[in-house]
C-alpha positions as CSV (number, residue, x, y, z in Angstrom):
1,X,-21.7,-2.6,11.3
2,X,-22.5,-0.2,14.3
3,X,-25.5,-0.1,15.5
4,X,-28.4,2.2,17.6
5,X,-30.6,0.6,20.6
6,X,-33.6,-1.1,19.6
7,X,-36.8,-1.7,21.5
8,X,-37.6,-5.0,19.7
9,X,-35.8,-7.5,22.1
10,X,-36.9,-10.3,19.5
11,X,-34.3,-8.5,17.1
12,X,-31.7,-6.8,18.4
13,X,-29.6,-5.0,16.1
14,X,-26.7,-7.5,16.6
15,X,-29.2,-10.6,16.3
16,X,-30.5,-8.9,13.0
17,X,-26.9,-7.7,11.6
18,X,-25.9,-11.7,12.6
19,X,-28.8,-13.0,10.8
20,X,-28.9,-10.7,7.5
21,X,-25.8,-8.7,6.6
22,X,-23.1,-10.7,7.7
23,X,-21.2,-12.6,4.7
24,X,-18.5,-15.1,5.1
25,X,-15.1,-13.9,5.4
26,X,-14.0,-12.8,2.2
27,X,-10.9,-14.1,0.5
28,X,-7.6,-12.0,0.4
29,X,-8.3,-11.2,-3.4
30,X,-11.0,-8.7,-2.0
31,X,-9.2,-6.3,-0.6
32,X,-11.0,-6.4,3.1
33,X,-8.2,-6.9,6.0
34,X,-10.9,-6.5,8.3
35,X,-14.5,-6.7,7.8
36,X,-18.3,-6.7,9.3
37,X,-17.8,-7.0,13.3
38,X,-15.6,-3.7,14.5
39,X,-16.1,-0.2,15.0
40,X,-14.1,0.4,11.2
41,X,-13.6,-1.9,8.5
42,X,-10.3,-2.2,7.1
43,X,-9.3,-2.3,3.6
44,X,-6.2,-2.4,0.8
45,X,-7.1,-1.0,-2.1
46,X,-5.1,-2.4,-4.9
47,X,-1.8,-0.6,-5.4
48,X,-1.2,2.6,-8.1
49,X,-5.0,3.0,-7.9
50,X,-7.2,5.7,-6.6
51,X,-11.0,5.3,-4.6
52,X,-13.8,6.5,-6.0
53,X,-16.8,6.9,-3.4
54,X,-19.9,7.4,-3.9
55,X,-23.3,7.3,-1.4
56,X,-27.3,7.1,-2.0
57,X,-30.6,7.5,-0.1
58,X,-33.7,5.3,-0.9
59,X,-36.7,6.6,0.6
60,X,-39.8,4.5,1.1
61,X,-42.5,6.2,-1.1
62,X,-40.0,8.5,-2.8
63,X,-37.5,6.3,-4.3
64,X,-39.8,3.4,-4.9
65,X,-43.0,2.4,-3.4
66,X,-43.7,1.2,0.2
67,X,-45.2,-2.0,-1.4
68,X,-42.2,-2.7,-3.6
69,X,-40.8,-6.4,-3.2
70,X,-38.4,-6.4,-0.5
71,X,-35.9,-8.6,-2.4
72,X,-36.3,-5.7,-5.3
73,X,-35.7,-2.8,-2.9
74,X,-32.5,-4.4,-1.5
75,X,-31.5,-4.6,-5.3
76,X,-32.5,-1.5,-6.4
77,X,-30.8,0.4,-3.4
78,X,-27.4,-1.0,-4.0
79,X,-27.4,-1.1,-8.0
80,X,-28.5,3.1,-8.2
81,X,-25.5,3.3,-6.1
82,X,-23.2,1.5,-8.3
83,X,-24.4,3.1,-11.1
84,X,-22.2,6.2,-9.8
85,X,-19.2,4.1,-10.4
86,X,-20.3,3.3,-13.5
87,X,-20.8,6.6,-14.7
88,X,-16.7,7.1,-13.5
89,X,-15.4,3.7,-15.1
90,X,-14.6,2.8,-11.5
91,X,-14.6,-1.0,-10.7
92,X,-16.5,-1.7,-7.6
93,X,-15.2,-2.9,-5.0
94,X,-17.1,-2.3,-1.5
95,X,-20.0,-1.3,0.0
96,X,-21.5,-0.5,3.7
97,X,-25.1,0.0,4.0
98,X,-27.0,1.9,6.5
99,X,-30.3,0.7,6.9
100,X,-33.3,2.2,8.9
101,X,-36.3,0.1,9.6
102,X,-39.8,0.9,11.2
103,X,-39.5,-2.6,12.4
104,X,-37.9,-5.7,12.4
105,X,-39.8,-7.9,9.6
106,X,-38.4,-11.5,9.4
107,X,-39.7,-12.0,6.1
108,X,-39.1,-8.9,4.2
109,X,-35.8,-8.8,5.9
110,X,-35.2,-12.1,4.4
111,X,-35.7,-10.9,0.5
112,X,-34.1,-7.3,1.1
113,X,-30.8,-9.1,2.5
114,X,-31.1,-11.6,-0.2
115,X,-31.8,-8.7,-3.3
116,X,-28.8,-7.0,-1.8
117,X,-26.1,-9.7,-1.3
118,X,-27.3,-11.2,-4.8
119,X,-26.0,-8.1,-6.5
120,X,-23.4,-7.8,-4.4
121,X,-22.1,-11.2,-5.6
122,X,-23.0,-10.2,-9.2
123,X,-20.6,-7.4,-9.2
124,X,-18.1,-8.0,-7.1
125,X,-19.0,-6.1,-4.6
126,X,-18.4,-6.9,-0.9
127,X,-20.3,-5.6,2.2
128,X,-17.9,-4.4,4.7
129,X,-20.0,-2.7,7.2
130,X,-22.7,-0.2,8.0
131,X,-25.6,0.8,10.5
132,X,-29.0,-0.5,11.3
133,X,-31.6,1.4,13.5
134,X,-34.9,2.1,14.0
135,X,-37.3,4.8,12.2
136,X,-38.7,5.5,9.1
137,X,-37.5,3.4,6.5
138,X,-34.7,4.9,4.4
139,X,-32.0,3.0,2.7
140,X,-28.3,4.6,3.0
141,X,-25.3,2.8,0.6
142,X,-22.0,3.9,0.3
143,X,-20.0,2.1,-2.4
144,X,-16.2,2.3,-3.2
145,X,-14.2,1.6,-6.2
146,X,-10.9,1.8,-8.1
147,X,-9.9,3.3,-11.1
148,X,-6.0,3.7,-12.9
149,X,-5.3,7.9,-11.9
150,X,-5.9,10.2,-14.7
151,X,-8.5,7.4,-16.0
152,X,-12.0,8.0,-14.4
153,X,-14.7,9.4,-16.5
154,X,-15.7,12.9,-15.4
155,X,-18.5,15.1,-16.5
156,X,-16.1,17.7,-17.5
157,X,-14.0,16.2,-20.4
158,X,-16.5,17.0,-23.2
159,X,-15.2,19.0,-26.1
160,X,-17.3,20.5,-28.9
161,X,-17.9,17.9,-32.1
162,X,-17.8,15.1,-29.6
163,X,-21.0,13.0,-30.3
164,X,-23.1,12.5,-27.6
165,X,-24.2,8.7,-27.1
166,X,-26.3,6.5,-24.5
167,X,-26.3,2.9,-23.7
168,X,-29.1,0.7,-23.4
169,X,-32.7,1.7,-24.1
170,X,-34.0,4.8,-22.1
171,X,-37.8,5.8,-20.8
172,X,-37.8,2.4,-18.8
173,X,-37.8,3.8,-15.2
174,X,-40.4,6.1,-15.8
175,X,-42.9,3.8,-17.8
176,X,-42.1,1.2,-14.6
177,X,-43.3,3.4,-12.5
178,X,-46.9,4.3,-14.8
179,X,-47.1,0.5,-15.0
180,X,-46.8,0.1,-11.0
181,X,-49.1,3.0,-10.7
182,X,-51.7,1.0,-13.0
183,X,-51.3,-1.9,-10.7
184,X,-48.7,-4.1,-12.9
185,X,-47.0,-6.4,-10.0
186,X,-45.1,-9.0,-12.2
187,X,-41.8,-7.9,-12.1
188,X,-40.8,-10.3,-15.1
189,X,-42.6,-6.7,-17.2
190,X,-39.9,-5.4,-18.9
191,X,-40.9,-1.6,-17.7
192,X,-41.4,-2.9,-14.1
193,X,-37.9,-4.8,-14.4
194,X,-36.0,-1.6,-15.5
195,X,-38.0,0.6,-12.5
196,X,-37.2,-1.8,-9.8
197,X,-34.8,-4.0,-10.6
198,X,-31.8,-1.3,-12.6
199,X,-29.2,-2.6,-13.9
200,X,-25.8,-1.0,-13.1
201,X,-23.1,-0.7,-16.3
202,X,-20.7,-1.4,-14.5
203,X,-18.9,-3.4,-17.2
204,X,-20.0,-0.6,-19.3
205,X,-17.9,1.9,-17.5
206,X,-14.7,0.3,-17.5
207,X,-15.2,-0.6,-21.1
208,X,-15.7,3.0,-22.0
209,X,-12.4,4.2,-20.1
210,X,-10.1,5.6,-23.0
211,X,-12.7,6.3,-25.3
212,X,-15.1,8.8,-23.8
213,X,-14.6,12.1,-23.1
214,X,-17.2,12.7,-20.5
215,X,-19.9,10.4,-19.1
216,X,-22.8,10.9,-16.2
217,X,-25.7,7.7,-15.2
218,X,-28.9,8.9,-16.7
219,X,-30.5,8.8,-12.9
220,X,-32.1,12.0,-12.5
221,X,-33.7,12.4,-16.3
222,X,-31.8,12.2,-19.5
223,X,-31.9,16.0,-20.3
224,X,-30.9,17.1,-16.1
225,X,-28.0,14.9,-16.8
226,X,-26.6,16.4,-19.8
227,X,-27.1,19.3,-18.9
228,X,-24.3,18.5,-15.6
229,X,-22.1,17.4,-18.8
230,X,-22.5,20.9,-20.7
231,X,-22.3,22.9,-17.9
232,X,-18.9,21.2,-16.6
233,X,-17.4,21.3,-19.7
234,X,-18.6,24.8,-20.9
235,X,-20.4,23.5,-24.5
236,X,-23.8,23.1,-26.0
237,X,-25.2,20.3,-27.6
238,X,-27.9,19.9,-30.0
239,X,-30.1,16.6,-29.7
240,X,-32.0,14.4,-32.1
241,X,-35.2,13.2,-29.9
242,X,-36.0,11.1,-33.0
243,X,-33.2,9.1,-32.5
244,X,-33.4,8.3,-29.1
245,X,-33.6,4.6,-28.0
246,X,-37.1,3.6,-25.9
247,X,-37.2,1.1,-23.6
248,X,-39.2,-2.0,-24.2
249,X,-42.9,-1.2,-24.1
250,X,-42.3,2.1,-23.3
251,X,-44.7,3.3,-26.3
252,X,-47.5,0.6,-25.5
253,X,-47.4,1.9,-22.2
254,X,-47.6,5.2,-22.9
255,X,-48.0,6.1,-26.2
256,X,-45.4,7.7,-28.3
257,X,-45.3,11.8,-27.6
258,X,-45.5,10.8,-23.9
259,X,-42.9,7.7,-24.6
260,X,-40.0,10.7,-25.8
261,X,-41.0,12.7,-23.3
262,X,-39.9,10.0,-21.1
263,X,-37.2,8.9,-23.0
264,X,-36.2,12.6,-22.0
265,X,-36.8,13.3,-18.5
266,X,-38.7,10.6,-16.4
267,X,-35.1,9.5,-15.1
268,X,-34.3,6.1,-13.0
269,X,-32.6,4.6,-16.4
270,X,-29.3,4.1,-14.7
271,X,-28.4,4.0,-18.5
272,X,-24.7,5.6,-19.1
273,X,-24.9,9.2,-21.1
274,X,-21.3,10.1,-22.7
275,X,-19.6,12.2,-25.3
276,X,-16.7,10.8,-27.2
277,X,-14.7,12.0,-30.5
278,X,-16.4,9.7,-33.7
279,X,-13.5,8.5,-34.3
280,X,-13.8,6.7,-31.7
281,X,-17.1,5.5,-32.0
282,X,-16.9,2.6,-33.2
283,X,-14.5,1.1,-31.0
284,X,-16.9,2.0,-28.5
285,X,-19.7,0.1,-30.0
286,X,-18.0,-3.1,-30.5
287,X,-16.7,-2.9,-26.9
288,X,-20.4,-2.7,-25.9
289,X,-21.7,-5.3,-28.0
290,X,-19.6,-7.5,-26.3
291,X,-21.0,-7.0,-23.6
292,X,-24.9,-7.1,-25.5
293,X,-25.4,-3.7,-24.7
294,X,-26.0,-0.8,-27.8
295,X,-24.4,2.3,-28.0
296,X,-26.7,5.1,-29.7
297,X,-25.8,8.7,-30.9
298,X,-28.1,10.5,-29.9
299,X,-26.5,14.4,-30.6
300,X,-23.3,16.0,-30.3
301,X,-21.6,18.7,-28.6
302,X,-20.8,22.2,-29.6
303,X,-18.9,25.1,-28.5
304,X,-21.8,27.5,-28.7
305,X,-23.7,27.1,-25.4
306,X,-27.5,25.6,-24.7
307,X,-29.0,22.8,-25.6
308,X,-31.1,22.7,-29.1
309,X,-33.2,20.4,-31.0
310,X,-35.8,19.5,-27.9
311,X,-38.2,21.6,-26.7
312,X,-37.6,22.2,-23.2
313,X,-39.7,21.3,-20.6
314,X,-40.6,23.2,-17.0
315,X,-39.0,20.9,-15.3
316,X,-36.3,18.8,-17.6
317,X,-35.9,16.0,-14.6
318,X,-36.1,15.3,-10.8
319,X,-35.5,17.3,-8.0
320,X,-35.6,16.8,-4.2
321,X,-37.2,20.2,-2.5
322,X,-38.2,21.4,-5.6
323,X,-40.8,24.5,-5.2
324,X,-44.2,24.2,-3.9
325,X,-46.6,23.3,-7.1
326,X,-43.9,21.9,-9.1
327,X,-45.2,18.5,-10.4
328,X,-43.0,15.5,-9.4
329,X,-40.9,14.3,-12.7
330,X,-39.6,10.7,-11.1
331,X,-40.3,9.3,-7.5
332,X,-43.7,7.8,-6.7
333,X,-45.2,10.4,-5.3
């Protein structure tokens, strides 16, 4: 990790790197021939495969709330980034993380580093490097992964009469963030524990290589993210909001017109959106299930263009510098 001066001579950006974000050396199956403690990390990516990189921002009272749990911002920040590699069937690999703090807080250092490393572990994942200085507090991950050439997922492989599927359960993120707003604090509630704690499918993603023809993680609000599918691939779709899969509580929390609506755009599922010929399908499936996750079909594509079957919305999901008056449609604020 590099670092900035710091006026905090308690914690000095080495002492704090030392202390929090430096792992043990990791073993030769991980690829790092040189990690945390030089300008550059070096690394060996494994042979006949190609890197897939990715980057996020988390933004203190955009991305999640100031008061969040520390140990559930260092998750979340390094799971919405790995949900990119998801989305590409890309295994993950690395990580460097770029971390700007108003100040140096022992404690809430203590549960971001261990949120972090935790998932890091979880996936495989090893922190190679990054940046730490001082400002307001914002949350910068890069992650890197490997997928066989010609075998990443892509947003622009759908075809028309491909279905159109999701994984997982979807309107979590958003009802999270109602049930934050309503001051819910146990993060053991299954909306809160979708909101701040997302699961990457990561396993997901590698399973799917093979069988779908285009995929995109369901971060921004389901119908923004189709709608990068159908405009990559030049189709249309046409959905069937009755059939889409809501999150745990999502209804009790909400109710069930504003439960679909979002199912459709309140974004920060993380969920995987795909098409994939029905032939296919089913193969799909029972890969999922393996892993305990469903697999619902939720439309399918078609060669005349636009979406059908939902009414759309002003605003179909979220935006950074959207225009003055527009209503936020995800971030906490």
């Amino acid at each position: 990790m590099s670092s900035e001066p710091s006026t905090q001579p308690r914690h000095g950006e080495f002492e704090l790197i030392a202390r929090y974000f430096t792992p043990a050396p990791p073993g030769p199956e991980a690829g790092v021939a040189l990690g945390v403690g030089d300008d550059c990390t070096l690394l060996a990516p494994a042979p006949g495969r190609q890197l897939a990189v990715s980057v996020d921002t988390s933004v203190a009272g955009v991305h999640y709330p100031e008061e969040a749990p520390a140990e559930a911002v260092g998750h979340r920040a390094l799971a919405v980034s790995l949900s990119d590699l998801a989305a590409m069937g890309a295994r993950a690999r690395w990580c460097l993380m770029s971390l700007t703090l108003a100040s140096a807080d022992d404690a809430w250092l203590a549960g971001f580093s261990r949120g972090f490393r935790t998932l890091c572990d979880m996936t495989g994942t090893a922190l190679v490097g990054g940046d730490v200085t001082r400002g307001a507090t914002s949350i910068g991950v890069t992650v890197m992964g490997e997928v066989v050439p010609g075998q990443a997922l892509t947003r622009h492989g759908g075809r028309p009469g491909d279905l159109v599927a999701v994984t997982g359960a979807l309107g979590g993120g958003a009802g999270g963030l109602v049930a934050w707003q309503r001051g819910e604090r146990d993060l053991a509630h299954p909306l809160l524990a979708r909101y701040l704690r997302p699961q990457p499918r990561l396993a997901a993603g590698e399973a799917l290589v093979g069988l779908a023809t285009a995929a995109i993680d369901v971060s921004d609000g389901l119908l923004a993210d189709l709608g990068h599918i159908l405009e990559r691939s030049g189709v249309g779709a046409t959905l069937d909001p009755e059939a889409l899969p809501l999150a745990e509580g999502l209804v009790a929390e909400l109710g069930e017109a504003p439960a679909r609506r979002a199912a459709l755009t309140g974004g920060d599922d993380y969920e995987l959106l795909l098409s994939l010929p029905a032939e296919r399908f089913e193969a799909a499936s029972a890969r999922l299930a393996a892993l305990g996750l469903p697999l619902t079909v939720i439309g399918r594509l078609e060669a005349k263009p636009g979406l059908r079957g939902v009414a759309m919305p002003g605003r179909s999901g979220w935006q950074h510098f959207q225009a003055e008056g527009d209503e936020h449609a995800g971030g906490v604020t």
